[in-house]
N, C-alpha and C positions, 0 to 999 in steps of 0.2 A: 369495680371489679378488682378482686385482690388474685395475683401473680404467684405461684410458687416456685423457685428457682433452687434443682438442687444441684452441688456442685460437689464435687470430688477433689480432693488435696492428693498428686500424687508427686512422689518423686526421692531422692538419695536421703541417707542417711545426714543427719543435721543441713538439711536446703531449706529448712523454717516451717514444714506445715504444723508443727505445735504454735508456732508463733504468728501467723494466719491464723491457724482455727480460732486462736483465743481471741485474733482481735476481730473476728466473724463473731463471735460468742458476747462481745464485750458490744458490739453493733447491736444486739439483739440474734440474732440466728442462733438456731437450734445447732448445734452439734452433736452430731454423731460420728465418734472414734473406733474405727472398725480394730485397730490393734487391742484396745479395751477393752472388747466384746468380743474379742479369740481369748484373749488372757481370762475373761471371765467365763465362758464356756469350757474348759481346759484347769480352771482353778478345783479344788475339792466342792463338791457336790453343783458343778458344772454343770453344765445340759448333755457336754461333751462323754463326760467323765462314767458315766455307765457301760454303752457303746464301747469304750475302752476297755473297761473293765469285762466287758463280755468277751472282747476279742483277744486280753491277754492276759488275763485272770485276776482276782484280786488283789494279790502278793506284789504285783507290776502297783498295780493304782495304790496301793498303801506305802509303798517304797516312796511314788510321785509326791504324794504331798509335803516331803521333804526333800527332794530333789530340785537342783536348780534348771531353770527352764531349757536350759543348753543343753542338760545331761540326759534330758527327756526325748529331746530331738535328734538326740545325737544314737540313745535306744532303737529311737523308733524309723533309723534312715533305711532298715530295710524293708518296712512296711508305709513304707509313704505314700504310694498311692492309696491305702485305705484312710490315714492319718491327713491325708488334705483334705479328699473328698468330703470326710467326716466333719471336720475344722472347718471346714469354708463352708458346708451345706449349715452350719451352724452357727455360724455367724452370719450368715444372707438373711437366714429365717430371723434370727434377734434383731438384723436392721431392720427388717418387713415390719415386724412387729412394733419395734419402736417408734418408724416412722409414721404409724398410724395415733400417734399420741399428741404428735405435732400439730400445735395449732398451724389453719392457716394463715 
């Protein structure tokens, strides 16, 4: 009978969880990097990046793709509660999905 154990890296900026995942990675275990999978929903032609573009026109999303990530957030801090919900509903659904790729 084979076990699946999934486990969560959380914690401060440089506390090692790149340096954990990798050697979980290097063991064998599957990773998944939920900061990878915001930055690639969020990137141009995202999952994210429609939903944006509907909600702040296209002239906003064509400026982004040359913008750095700071100056997007820093845009979008007075619409943040639509900008999480959207970002994290979207990247929950690409881990769902991912994690069904996963061998046991």
């Amino acid at each position: 009978m084979s076990c699946v154990l999934r486990l969560g890296l959380t914690g401060g900026i440089g506390s090692g969880k790149s340096t954990v995942a990798a050697l979980l990675a290097q063991a064998g275990a599957a990773v998944l990097d939920a900061d990878a999978i915001a930055r690639a929903v969020t990137a141009p032609a995202g999952l994210a990046i429609e939903p944006l573009r509907a909600e702040f026109g296209a002239a906003f999303i064509d400026a982004y793709k040359t913008q750095h990530e700071t100056l997007l957030f820093l845009r979008l801090a007075k619409h943040q509660g639509f900008c999480y919900c959207l970002i994290n509903t979207s990247v929950y659904f690409s881990l769902q999905l991912a994690t069904q790729f996963i061998p046991p």
